[in-house]
C-alpha positions in Angstrom: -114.4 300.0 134.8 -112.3 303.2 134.7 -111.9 305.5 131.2 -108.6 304.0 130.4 -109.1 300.7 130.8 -112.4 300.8 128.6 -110.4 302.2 125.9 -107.5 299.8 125.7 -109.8 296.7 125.9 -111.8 298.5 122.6 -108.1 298.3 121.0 -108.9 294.7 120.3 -112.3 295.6 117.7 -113.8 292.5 118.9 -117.4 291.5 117.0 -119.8 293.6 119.9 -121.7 290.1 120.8 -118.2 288.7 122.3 -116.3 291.8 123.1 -116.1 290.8 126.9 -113.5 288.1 125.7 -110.7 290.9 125.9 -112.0 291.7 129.3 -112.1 288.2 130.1 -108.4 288.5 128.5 -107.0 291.0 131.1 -108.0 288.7 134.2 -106.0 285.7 134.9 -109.2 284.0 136.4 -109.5 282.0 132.6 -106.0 280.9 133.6 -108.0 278.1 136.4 -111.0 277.7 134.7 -110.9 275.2 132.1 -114.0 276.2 129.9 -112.6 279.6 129.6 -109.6 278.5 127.8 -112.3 277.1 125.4 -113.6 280.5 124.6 -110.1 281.5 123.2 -108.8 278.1 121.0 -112.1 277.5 119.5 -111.6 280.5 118.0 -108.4 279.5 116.0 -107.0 276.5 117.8 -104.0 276.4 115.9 -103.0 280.3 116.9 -104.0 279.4 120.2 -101.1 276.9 120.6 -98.7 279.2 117.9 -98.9 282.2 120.6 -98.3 279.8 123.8 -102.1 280.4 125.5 -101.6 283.8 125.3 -105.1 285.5 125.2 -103.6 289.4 124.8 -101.7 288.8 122.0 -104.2 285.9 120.5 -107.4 288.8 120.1 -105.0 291.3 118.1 -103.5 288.6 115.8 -106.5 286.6 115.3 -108.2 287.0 112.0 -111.8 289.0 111.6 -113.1 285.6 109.8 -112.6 283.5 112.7 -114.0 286.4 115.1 -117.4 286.9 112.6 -117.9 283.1 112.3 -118.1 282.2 116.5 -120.5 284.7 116.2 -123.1 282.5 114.3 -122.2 279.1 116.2 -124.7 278.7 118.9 -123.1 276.4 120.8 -120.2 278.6 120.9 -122.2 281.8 122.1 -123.9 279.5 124.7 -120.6 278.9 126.3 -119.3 282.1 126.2 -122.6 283.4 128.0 -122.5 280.6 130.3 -118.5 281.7 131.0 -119.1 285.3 131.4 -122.0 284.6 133.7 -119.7 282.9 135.9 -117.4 285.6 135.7 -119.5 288.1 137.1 -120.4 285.8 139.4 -117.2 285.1 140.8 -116.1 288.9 140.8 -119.4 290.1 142.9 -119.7 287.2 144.8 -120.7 287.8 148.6 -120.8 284.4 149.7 -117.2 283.7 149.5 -115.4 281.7 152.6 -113.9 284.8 153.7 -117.2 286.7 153.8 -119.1 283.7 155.7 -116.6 283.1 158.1 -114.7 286.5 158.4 -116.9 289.4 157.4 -116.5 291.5 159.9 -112.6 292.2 158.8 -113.3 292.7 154.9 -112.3 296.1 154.7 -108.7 295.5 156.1 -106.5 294.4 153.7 -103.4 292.2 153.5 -100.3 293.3 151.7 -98.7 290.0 149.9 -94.8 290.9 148.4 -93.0 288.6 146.9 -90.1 289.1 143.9 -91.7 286.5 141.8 -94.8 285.3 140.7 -95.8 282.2 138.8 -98.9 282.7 137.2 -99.0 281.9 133.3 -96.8 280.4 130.8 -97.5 283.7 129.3 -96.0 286.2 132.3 -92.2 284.2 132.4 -91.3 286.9 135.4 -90.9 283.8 137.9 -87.7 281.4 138.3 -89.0 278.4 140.3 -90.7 277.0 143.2 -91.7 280.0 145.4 -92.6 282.2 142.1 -95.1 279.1 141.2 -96.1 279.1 145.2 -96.7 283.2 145.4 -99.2 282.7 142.2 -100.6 279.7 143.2 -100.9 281.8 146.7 -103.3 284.5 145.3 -105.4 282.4 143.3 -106.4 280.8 146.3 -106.7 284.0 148.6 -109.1 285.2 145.3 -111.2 281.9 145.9 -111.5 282.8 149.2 -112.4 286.1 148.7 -109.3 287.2 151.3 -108.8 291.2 150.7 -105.4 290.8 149.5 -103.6 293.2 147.6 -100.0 291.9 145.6 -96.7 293.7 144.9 -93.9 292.3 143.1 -91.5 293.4 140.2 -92.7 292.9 135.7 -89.3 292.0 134.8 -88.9 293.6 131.4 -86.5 290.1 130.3 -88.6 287.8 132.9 -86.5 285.0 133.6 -83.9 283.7 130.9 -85.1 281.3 128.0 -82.6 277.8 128.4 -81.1 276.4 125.3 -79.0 273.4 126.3 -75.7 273.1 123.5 -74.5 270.3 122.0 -71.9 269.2 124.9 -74.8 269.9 127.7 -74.3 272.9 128.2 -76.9 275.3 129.3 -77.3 278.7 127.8 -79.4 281.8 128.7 -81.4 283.6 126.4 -82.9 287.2 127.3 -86.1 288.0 125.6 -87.6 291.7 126.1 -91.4 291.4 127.2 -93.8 293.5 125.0 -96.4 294.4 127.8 -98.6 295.5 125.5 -99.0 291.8 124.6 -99.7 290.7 128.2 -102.3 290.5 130.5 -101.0 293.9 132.3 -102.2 297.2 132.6 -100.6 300.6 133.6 -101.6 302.3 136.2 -102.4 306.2 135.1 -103.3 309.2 137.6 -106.1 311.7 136.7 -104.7 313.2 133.4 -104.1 309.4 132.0 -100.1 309.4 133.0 -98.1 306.3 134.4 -98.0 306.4 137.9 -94.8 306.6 139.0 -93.1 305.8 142.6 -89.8 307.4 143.8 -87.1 305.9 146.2 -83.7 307.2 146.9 -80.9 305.5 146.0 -77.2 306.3 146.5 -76.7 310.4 144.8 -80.3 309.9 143.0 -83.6 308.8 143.0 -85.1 306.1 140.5 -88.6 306.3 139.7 -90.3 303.1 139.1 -93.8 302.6 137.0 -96.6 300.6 138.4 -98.6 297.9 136.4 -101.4 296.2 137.5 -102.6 292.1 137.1 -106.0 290.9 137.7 -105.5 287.4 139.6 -109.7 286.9 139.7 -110.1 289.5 142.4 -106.7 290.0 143.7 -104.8 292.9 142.3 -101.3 292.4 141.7 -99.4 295.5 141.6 -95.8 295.4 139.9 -93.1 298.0 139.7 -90.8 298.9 136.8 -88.2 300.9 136.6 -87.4 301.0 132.7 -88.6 304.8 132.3 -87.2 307.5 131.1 -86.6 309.7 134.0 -84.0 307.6 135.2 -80.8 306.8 134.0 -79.7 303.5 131.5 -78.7 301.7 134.8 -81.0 302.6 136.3 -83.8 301.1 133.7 -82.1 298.0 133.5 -83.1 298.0 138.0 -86.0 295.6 136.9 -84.9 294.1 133.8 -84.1 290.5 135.4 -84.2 288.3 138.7 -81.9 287.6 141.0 -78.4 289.1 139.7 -75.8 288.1 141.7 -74.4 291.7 141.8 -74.9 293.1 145.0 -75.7 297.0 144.2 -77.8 295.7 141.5 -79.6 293.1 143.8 -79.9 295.6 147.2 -80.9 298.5 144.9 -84.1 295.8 143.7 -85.2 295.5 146.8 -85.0 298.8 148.2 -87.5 299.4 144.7 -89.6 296.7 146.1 -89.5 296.9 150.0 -89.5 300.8 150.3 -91.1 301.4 146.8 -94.1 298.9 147.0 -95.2 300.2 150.5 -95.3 303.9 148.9 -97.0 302.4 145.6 -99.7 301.1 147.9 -100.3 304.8 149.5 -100.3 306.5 146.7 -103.0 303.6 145.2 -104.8 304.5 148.6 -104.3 300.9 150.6 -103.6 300.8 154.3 -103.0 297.6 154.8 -103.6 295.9 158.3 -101.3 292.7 157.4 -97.9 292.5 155.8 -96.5 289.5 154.4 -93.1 288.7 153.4 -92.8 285.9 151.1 -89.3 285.3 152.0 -86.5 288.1 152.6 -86.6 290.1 149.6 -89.2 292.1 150.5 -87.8 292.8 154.2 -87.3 297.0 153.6 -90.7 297.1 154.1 -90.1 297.0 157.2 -87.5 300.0 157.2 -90.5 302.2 155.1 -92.9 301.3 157.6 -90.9 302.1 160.6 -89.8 305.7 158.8 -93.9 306.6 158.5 -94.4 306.0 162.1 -91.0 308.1 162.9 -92.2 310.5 161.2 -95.9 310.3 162.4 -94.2 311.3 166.0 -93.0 307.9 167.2 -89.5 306.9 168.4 -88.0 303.7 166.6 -88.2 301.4 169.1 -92.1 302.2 169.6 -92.5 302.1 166.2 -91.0 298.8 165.2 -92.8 297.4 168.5 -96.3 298.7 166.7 -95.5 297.5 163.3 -94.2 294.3 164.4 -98.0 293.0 165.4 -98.9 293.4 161.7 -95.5 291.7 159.8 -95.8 288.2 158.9 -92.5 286.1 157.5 -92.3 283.2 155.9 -89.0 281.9 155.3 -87.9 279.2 152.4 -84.5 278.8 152.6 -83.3 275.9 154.7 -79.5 276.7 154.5 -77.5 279.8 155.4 -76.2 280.4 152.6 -79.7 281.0 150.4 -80.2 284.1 152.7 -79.6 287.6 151.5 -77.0 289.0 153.8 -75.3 292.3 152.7 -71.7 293.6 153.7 -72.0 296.7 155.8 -69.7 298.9 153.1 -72.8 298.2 151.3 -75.0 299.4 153.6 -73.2 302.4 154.4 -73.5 303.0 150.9 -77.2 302.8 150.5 -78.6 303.5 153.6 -76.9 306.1 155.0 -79.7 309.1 154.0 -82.1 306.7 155.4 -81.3 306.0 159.4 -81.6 309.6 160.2 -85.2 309.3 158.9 -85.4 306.8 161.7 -83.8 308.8 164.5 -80.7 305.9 164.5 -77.1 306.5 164.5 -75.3 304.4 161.9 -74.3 301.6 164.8 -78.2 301.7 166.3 -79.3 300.9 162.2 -76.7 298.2 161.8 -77.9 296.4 165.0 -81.0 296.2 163.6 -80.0 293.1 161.1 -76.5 292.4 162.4 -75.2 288.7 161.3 -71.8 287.7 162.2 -71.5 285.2 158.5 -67.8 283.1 158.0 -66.8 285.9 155.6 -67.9 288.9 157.7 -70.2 291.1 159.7 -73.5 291.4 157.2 -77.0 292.9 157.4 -79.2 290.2 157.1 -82.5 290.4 155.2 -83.9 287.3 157.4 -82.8 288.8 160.4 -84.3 292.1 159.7 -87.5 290.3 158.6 -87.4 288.3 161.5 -86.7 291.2 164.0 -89.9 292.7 162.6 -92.2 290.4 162.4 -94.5 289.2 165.0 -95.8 286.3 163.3 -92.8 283.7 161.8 -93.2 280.5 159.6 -91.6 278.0 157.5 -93.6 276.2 154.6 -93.1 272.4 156.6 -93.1 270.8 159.6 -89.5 269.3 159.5 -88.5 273.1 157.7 -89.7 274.5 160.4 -88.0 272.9 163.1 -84.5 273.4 160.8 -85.6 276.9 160.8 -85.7 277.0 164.6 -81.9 275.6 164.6 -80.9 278.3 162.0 -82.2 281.2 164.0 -81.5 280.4 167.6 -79.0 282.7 168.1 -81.5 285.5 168.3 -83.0 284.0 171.1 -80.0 283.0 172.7 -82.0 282.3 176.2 -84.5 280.2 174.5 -84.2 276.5 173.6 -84.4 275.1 170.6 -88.1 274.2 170.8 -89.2 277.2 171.6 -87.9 279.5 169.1 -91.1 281.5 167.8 -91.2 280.4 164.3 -93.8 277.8 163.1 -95.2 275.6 160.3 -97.1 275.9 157.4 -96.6 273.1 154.8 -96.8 274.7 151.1 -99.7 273.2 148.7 -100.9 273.9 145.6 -103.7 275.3 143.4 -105.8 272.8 141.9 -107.5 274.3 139.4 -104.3 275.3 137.8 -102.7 272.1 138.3 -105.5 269.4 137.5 -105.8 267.9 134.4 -109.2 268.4 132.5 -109.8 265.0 131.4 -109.2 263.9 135.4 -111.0 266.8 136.5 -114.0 265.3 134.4 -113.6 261.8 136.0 -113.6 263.5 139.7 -116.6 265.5 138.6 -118.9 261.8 138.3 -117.7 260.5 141.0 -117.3 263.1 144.0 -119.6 265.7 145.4 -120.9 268.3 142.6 -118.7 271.2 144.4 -115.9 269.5 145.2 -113.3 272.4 144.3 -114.8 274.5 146.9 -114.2 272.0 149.2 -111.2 270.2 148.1 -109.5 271.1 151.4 -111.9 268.4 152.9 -110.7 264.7 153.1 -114.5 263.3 153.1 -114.9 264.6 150.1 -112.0 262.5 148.6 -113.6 259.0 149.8 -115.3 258.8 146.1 -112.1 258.7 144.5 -112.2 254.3 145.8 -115.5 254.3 143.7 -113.8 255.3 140.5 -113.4 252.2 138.3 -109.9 250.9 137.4 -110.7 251.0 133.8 -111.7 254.6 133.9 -109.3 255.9 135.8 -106.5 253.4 133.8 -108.2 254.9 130.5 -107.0 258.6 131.7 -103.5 258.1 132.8 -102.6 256.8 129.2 -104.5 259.5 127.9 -102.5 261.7 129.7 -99.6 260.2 129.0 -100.3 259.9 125.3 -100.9 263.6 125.9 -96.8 264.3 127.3 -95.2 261.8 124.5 -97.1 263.9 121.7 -96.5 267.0 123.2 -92.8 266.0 123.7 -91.9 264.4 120.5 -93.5 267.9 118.3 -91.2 270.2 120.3 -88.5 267.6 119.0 -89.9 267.4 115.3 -89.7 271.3 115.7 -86.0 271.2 116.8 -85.5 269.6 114.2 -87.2 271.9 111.7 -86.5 275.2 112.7 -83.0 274.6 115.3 -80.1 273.4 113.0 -79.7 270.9 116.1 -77.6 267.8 115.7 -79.7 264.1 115.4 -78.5 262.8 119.1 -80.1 266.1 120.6 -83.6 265.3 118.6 -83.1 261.3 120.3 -82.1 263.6 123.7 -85.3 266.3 123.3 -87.7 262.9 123.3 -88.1 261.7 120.0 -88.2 258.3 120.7 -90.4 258.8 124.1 -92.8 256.0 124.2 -96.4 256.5 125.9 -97.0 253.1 127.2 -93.6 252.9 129.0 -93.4 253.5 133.1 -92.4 256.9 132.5 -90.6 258.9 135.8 -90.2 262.2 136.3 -87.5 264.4 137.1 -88.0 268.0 136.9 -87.0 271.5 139.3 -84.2 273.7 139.6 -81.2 272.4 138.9 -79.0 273.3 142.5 -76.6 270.7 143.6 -78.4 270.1 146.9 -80.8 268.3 144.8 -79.0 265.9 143.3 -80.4 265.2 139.9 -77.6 263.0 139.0 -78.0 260.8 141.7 -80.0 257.8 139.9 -77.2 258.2 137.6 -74.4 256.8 139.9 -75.0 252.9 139.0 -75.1 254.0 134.8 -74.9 250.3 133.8 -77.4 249.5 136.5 -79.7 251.9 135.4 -79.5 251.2 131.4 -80.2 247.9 132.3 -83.3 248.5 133.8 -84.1 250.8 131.5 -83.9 248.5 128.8 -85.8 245.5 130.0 -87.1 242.8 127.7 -91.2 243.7 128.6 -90.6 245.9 131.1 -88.7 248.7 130.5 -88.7 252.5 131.6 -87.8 255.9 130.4 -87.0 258.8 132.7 -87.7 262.2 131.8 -85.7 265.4 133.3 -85.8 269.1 133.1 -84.9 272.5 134.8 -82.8 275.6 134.8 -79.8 276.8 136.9 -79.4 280.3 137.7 -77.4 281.6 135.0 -74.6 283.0 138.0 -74.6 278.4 139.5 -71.7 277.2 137.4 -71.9 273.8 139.6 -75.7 273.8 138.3 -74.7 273.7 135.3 -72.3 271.3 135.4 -74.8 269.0 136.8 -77.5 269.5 133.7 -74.2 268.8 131.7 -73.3 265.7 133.3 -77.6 264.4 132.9 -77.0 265.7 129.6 -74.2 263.6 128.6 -76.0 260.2 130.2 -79.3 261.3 128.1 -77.0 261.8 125.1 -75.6 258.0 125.4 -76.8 255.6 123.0 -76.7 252.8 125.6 -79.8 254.3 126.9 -82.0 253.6 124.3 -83.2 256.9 123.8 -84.8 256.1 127.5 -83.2 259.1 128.8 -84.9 262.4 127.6 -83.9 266.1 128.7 -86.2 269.2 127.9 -85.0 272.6 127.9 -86.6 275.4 128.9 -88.7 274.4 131.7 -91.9 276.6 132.5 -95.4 276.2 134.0 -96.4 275.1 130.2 -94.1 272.1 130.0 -94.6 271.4 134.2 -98.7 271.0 133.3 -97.7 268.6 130.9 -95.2 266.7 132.8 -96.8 266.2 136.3 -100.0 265.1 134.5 -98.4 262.7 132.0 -95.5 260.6 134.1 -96.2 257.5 136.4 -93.7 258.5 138.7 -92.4 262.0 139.8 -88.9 261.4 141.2 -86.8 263.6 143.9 -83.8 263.5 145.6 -82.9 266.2 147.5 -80.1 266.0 150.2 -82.1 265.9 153.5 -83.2 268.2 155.2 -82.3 271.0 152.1 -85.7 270.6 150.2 -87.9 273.4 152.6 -91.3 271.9 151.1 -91.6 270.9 147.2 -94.8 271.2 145.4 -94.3 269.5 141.6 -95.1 266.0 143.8 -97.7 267.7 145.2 -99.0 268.9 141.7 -97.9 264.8 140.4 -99.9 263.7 143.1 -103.2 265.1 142.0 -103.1 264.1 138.8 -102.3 260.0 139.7 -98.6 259.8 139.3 -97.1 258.4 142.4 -94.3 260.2 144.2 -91.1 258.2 144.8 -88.9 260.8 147.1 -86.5 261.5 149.6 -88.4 261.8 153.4 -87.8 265.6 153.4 -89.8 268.5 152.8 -93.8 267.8 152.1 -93.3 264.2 151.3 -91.7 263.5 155.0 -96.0 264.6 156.0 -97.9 262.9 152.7 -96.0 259.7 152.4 -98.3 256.6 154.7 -96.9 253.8 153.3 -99.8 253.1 150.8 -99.7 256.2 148.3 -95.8 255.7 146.9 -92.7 255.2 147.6 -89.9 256.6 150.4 -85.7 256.6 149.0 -83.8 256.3 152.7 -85.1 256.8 156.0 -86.7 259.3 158.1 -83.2 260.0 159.6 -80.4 263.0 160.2 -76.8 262.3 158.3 -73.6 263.8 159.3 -71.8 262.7 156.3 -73.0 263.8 153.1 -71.2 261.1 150.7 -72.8 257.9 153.3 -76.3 259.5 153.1 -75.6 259.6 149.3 -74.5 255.8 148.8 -77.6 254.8 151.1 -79.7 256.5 149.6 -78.6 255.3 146.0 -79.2 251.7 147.3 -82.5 252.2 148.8 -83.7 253.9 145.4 -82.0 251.2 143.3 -83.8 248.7 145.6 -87.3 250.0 145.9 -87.4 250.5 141.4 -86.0 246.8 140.4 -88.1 245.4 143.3 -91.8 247.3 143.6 -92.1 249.9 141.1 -91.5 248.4 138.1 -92.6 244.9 139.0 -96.2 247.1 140.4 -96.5 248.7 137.0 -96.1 245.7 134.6 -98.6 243.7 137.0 -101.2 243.0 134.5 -102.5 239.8 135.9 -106.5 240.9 135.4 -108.6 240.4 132.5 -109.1 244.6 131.9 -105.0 244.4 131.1 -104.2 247.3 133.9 -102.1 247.4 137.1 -104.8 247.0 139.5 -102.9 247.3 142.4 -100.9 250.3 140.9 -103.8 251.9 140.1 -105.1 250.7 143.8 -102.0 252.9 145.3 -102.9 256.1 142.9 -106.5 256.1 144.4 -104.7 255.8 147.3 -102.6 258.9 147.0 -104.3 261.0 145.3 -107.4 260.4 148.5 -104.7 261.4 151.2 -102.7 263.9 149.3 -105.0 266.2 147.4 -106.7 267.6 150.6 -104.1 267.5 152.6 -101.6 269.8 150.0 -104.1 271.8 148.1 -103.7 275.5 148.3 -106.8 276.2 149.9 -106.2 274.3 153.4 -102.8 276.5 153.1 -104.6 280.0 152.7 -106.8 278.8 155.2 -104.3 278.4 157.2 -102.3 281.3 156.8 -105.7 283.4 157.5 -106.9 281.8 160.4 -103.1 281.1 162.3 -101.6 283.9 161.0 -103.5 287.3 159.1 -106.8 287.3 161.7 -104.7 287.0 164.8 -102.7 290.0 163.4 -105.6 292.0 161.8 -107.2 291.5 165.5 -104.1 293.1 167.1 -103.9 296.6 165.0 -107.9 297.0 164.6 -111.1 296.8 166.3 -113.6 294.7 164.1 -116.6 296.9 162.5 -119.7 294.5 162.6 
C-alpha cells in the first residue's frame, strides 16, 4: 500500500485490532459480500442505515464507544477475521477463471470506459440502466480475475435527487458530493500532488483530476475537472450527466475519450483492448489514432492498426438516442486536432459523417463503429435492430451480414440476491455455487427447495419492501411538510400479503409506464377485489431536459393520487440502487412494457427474476430469450408493428387478459393444506432455474472475453507463456 494511502485510511483512528475495516472501507468488494456489510452495522446499526450504507463516512462519525466495545465481542472479532481473511484471499488470488483458462494473456490489460457507473447507493454518479450494467460489468471482470482497468467521470452533483410535487410533478435536486466521504481516492504523483490530465479545448486547455475506486481488483479511474487551474465553466465540465447542451456535452467527452486514454499513460497502462460501453467514449479512438500519427504512421494505417484492439457495444436501439454533433460544432472543437492526424477538415469529417433529418452530423456511433473491429449489441433481437440501423455503412452488404453481433446483458448476483434467499440456495445447491452460477446444472437443486421454505422467504421479503416503504412515508411525513394524499401515494397503506407488481426504470415514453393505466376503471376494479386484490408499485426518474417524461410520472402520479384506488397505487421518488434492492426482491411480479423492439436488453427482470418474482413483460429485449412458457408471463406477441397506437391497444388487451385470468387467479390459489400457491411458487422455481444462469453477469463477461477481448488481445500481441 503506497505512503498516501496509508495515511488517509489512519485518518479514521480506528481501535488497532479492527483498523483494516477502513481498508475494507475503500474497496467496493463489501458492496457483494453480504457478511462484510455485517462488519459495519453491528457496529452501530442504526448509523448504519442514518448514513445510507455508507462505510467512509460511517468510520468518521461513528462513536469511540461503539468502536472499543466490538473489540471485546468475540463473536464479532471472529467475523471480522474470518472477512478479512477472505479479503486477502480474493485480492491475491491465482486461481481465478481468468488465470486457469487464460494465463498466458494476464499482463495485457483491457481498457473499460463508460460515462456512468452503478456501483453503490453511496457513489449516485450513474442515471440508469447501462450505469447499473458498467458496475455490475467490473464486479464480474474482478471475479474473474480479467486485467481490466475502468475510466469514467466522479460527477461532483452525481445524478439529480427526485422530489415529485404535489400535482406530480417531478423536481431535481443537485447535491455536491463530499469525496472525502466516499469510497474514492486521489491519485497523487511523487511529491503527493493530484494528478492532473490536460486536453485542449476550443482557445484553452482544461485540466482534469483523477480519482481512483477499488471495485475488488478492478481499478476504476475517474476524471474531474472541478480544479482550480481551470476556469468556473470549466469546473462545472464534470459537475453532472448528460446535459443537453451541446458544448457542454462534446467538451465531456473529449475529457473522457481523449483525457482517459492520456490518464492511463501517464498511470503507466498500455492497454491491449478497448472497450466502448456505448458512444460516449468514441474520442478514444481520435487519441489513439493521433499517438500512432505521431509515432510515424499515416491515418489510414493507423486506424487500420487500432481498429483490431476497439470493441463497441451499442445500447441504443433508435436513432435518435445516438450522439450525433452538427459540424459548426466540430469545426469548433476539433479543428487543432485533424492536423495532429495528417487530415484536412473534409478527410476528418468523413470519418463520422451521418446524413440525420435535421442535417449533416458527426456521429459518435459511427465513429465508434468505423473504429472498431469487434461490434455488439446487449440482445439477440437488439442486435439484429442494430444491423438495420447501421446498414448504410455497408451499403454492399445485406442485412444479415452487417458485422455487428449479440451479447444479451445480465446481471451481478452477488449485488442483486437477497441474503435471506441466498441462505436458502446455499442448503440446497452445490457449496460454490456463485462461482459457478453461470452453469444451468447447478440450478437443478432449486426443484428440491420445499414450497414452505421457499413461500416462508418471499413474504419475508416482501414484509421486508412494505416496512421499508411505509418508514420512508412515516419520514415524509415527519420531516417533508408533504400533504396526507402524498403519504397514502409514498406507500403508507402498502400491504405485505397483497400480489404486489412492480413497475420501476426510467421514465422515457418509449416505455410506456402508463399503459396499464388505459382501462382506470378496469384496473381499480381489480385492484380492489373482495379476497383477491393487488397493489402496483412504480418508480423512476426522467432526465431533467424529457419534459414528455415527466408528464408521464405526472399522469402515474395523478392515478396513484386517486382515492378510487385504494391506496393500491404507490409511487416512490427518488429511485436508486438502494430502493431497486428492495423492490426487485420484495414484489411478486416485475412488470414492463416497453414499445417493441425499443427496450435494447433490461436487467431489473433479470435482477426480479433471481430473487422469485416472476416477470410479466413485453417479448422485447432479454425477456424475448428467458421467457419458455413456464417461468411467467408474455403481454403481446413475438411480432413487428407498423402502427404504434394498434400495437398499443393489443397489447393493453393481452395484459388486461393474462392479470384477471392467470396471475391473480395463480397467486390466490391456496388450495393445499401449507396455505401457499403451490403452483405459483411451482413457476418461481421454474424461473429462477432457467433464468439465473442464463442472465447472470458472469456468462456475460465470459462472453465478452472469450468472443470478444482474447480474439483481439490475440491480434495486437504474441502470448508470453
Amino acid at each position: 500500500m503506497d505512503t498516501f494511502r496509508a495515511e488517509k485510511l489512519n485518518n479514521f483512528n480506528l481501535p488497532r485490532r479492527i483498523e483494516r475495516l477502513g481498508e475494507l472501507a475503500y474497496n467496493l468488494w463489501w458492496t457483494w459480500v453480504p457478511e462484510a456489510h455485517d462488519l459495519f452495522e453491528d457496529v452501530d446499526p442504526s448509523l448504519w442505515e442514518r448514513l445510507d450504507h455508507n462505510p467512509v463516512r460511517f468510520l468518521r462519525e461513528v462513536g469511540r464507544a461503539q468502536l472499543n466495545a466490538v473489540t471485546h465481542s468475540k463473536a464479532y472479532l471472529d467475523l471480522y477475521d474470518r472477512i478479512l481473511a477472505a479479503f486477502d484471499d480474493y485480492m491475491a488470488a491465482e486461481d481465478s477463471w481468468f488465470q486457469r483458462n487464460h494465463a498466458e494473456l494476464r499482463n495485457n490489460p483491457i481498457a473499460y470506459f463508460s460515462t456512468e457507473f452503478g456501483l453503490h447507493e453511496t457513489l449516485p454518479i450513474y442515471a440508469g440502466g447501462l450505469g447499473i450494467l458498467s458496475g455490475d460489468h467490473l464486479k464480474e471482470a474482478s471475479d474473474l480475475g480479467l486485467p481490466m482497468v475502468a475510466v469514467g467521470f466522479i460527477y461532483t452533483q452525481g445524478y439529480f435527487s427526485q422530489h415529485i410535487t404535489e400535482d406530480g410533478w417531478q423536481e431535481a435536486r443537485q447535491v455536491t458530493l463530499k469525496f472525502e466521504e466516499l469510497p474514492v481516492m486521489p491519485v497523487v504523483d511523487d511529491r503527493g500532488e493530484p494528478m492532473l490530465v490536460t486536453v485542449e479545448l476550443p482557445d484553452r486547455d482544461v485540466d482534469a483530476r483523477i480519482w481512483e475506486i477499488h471495485v475488488g481488483r478492478v481499478p476504476l479511474y475517474m476524471l474531474d475537472s472541478n480544479v482550480e487551474s481551470n476556469t468556473p465553466a470549466d469546473r462545472e465540465l464534470t459537475a453532472r450527466l448528460y446535459s443537453s447542451d451541446l458544448d457542454l456535452r462534446i467538451s465531456q467527452e473529449m475529457v473522457l475519450g481523449i483525457g482517459g486514454v492520456r490518464a492511463l499513460r501517464m498511470l503507466g497502462y498500455n492497454p491491449v483492448v478497448w472497450h466502448m460501453n456505448e458512444g460516449h467514449s468514441a474520442f478514444l479512438a481520435l487519441e489513439q489514432a493521433r499517438e500512432l500519427v505521431q509515432a510515424g504512421h499515416n491515418f489510414e494505417d493507423a486506424v487500420a492498426k487500432l481498429r483490431a484492439g476497439n470493441i463497441f457495444t451499442t445500447h441504443t436501439p433508435v436513432p435518435a438516442g445516438s450522439d450525433e454533433f452538427p459540424l459548426w460544432l466540430i469545426d469548433k472543437y476539433f479543428s487543432h486536432f485533424w492536423p495532429q492526424l495528417g487530415l484536412e477538415r473534409d478527410e476528418f469529417i468523413e470519418v463520422a459523417h451521418r446524413e440525420m433529418p435535421w442535417g449533416e452530423t458527426f456521429s459518435m456511433p459511427v465513429l465508434a463503429i468505423r473504429t472498431s473491429e469487434q461490434l455488439n449489441g446487449v440482445s439477440e433481437l437488439h442486435g439484429r435492430v442494430a444491423r438495420r440501423m447501421w446498414n448504410f455503412l455497408w451499403p454492399e452488404r445485406r442485412e444479415d451480414e452487417v458485422p455487428i453481433g449479440h451479447i444479451t446483458n445480465g446481471i451481478h448476483p452477488g449485488t442483486w440476491i437477497a441474503r435471506s434467499l441466498k441462505d436458502l440456495l446455499d442448503e440446497y445447491l452445490p457449496q460454490d455455487w456463485l462461482e459457478h452460477v453461470d452453469d444451468p446444472d447447478v440450478w437443478e437443486g432449486v426443484q428440491d427447495i420445499p414450497d414452505s421454505e421457499l413461500w416462508e422467504v418471499r413474504r419475508h421479503l416482501k414484509r421486508k419492501l412494505a416496512h421499508y416503504v411505509r418508514e420512508r412515508a412515516r419520514q415524509q411525513w415527519l420531516h417533508d411538510g408533504v400533504h396526507p394524499v402524498q403519504v397514502v401515494a409514498s406507500g403508507a397503506l402498502l400491504d405485505p400479503y397483497m400480489l404486489t407488481i412492480g413497475f420501476a426504470r426510467r421514465f422515457a415514453t418509449y416505455k410506456r409506464a402508463g399503459l396499464i393505466l388505459r382501462e382506470r376503471e378496469r384496473l381499480f376494479d381489480l385492484l380492489n377485489q373482495p379476497n383477491r386484490p393487488v397493489q402496483i408499485v412504480f418508480s423512476g426518474k426522467a432526465h431533467p431536459a424529457d419534459e414528455p417524461g415527466k408528464q408521464l410520472i405526472q399522469e402515474v402520479y395523478r392515478a396513484v393520487k386517486d382515492a378510487d384506488n385504494g391506496g393500491r397505487l404507490v409511487f416512490l421518488e427518488d429511485y436508486d440502487i438502494n430502493l431497486a434492492r428492495y423492490l426487485v426482491q420484495g414484489v411478486d411480479v416485475w412488470l414492463n412494457t416497453p414499445r417493441r423492439p425499443n427496450e435494447a436488453s433490461g436487467t431489473s427482470g433479470e435482477k426480479a427474476a433471481l430473487n422469485g418474482a416472476l416477470n410479466f413483460s413485453v417479448l422485447d429485449g432479454w425477456w424475448r430469450e428467458g421467457f419458455n412458457g413456464k417461468n411467467g408471463w408474455a403481454i403481446g406477441k413475438d411480432r413487428q408493428y407498423e402502427d404504434d397506437e394498434q400495437q398499443d391497444a393489443d397489447d393493453v388487451a393481452s395484459l388486461y387478459h393474462t392479470l384477471e385470468n392467470e396471475i391473480i387467479p395463480l397467486y390466490y390459489n391456496r388450495n393445499n393444506p401449507g396455505g401457499y400457491p403451490a403452483e405459483w411458487l411451482a413457476m418461481v422455481k421454474e424461473s429462477i432455474r432457467t433464468l439465473a444462469p442464463q442472465f447472470s453477469m458472469r456468462r456475460m463477461v465470459k462472453e465478452y472475453a472469450e468472443e470478444l477481448y482474447l480474439p483481439a488481445t490475440e491480434k495486437r500481441v504474441q502470448p508470453v507463456k
